[in-house]
N, C-alpha and C positions, 0 to 999 in steps of 0.2 A: 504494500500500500504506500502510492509516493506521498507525502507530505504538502501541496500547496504551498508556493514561497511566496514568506508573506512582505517582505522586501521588493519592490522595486522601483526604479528608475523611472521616470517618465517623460526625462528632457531637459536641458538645459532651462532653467532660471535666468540666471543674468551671468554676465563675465566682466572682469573689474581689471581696470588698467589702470594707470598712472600715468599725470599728466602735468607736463612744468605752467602751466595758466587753465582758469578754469574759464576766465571769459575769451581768449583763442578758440578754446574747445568748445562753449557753446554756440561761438560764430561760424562751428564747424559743422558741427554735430547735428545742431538745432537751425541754425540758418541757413546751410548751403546745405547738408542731407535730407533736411524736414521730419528730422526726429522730435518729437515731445519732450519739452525737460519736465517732468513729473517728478522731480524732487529734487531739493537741491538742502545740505545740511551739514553739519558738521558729521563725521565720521563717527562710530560706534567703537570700531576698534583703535582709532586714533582721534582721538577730540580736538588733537591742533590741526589737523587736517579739514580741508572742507571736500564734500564727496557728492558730486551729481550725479542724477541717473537720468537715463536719455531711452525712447523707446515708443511703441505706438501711444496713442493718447491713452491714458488710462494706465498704462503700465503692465501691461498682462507680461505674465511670464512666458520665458521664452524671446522675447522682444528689447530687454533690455541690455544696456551697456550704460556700465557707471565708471566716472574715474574720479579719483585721489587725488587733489593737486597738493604736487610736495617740489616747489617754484627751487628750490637748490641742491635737489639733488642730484646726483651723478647722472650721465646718461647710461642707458644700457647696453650690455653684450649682449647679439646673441648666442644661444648655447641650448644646451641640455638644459631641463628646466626653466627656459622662458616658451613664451607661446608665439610662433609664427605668424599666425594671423586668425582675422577672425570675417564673417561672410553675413552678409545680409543677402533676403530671398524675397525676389521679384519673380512675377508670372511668367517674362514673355520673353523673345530672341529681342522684336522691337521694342519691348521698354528698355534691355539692356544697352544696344544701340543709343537710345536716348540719353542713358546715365553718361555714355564714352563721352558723349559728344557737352554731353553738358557740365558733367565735368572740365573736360579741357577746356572748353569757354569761359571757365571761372578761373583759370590758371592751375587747376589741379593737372598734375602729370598722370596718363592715366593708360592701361596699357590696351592693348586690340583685344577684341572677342577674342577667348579660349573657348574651341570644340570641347569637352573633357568627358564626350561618351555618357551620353544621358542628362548633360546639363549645359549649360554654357556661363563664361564667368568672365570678369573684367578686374583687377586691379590697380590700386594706389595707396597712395599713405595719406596720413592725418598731419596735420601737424607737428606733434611728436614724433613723428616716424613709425607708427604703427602700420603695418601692411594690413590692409582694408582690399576683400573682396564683394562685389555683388554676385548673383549666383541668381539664373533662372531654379524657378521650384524643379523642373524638368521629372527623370524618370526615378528620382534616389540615386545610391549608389547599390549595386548587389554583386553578388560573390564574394571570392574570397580567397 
């Protein structure tokens, strides 16, 4: 008789980065992407910190990205243990198209459609230097 696991995962929540200005980042995030700032507050785990969270209106989970502004600290390596990038998911080939081009019109450096086999995607960075993909919803990824 198997057991029922009563544990599971259901999906990303939010993903938290770190960011040398916090109004950079909302002129980023919140004005040229059209993200929602739905919170913005002193940090829980760090109370000298101030900590936005950015994301559809309302704040559903799954949707958000929030960052830390710590204005002198080092910048980072990457390596083992940091995070490569992270991906926002739109419907379509042509909204994608849209994002390339309207990004570059804003002076964001932004790289051509990626084919990637069930989905299609575009890259750039934030101000910080965070690598930022867009990513059609497409087919998932499967296998293995």
């Amino acid at each position: 008789m198997s057991e029922q696991r009563r544990m599971a995962l259901r999906g990303l929540h939010h993903i938290t980065a770190i960011c040398r200005d916090l109004d950079r980042t909302t002129a980023f995030y919140r004005d040229l992407l059209g993200l929602a700032l739905v919170r913005r507050q002193r940090s829980d785990d760090d109370p000298d910190a101030r900590h936005f969270w950015f994301g559809t209106e309302g704040g559903a989970p799954g949707s958000l990205v929030s960052f830390l502004e710590y204005a002198d600290m080092d910048d980072g390596r990457v390596g083992v243990g940091t995070t490569h990038h992270f991906a926002f998911v739109i419907e379509t080939a042509d909204e994608l198209a849209a994002w390339r081009d309207y990004l570059r019109g804003n002076g964001v450096e932004c790289s051509e459609v990626f084919d990637r086999g069930g989905f299609r995607s575009i890259y750039f960075r934030d101000p910080d230097g965070h690598i930022l993909e867009i990513a059609t919803r497409g087919s998932g990824l499967t296998g293995g």
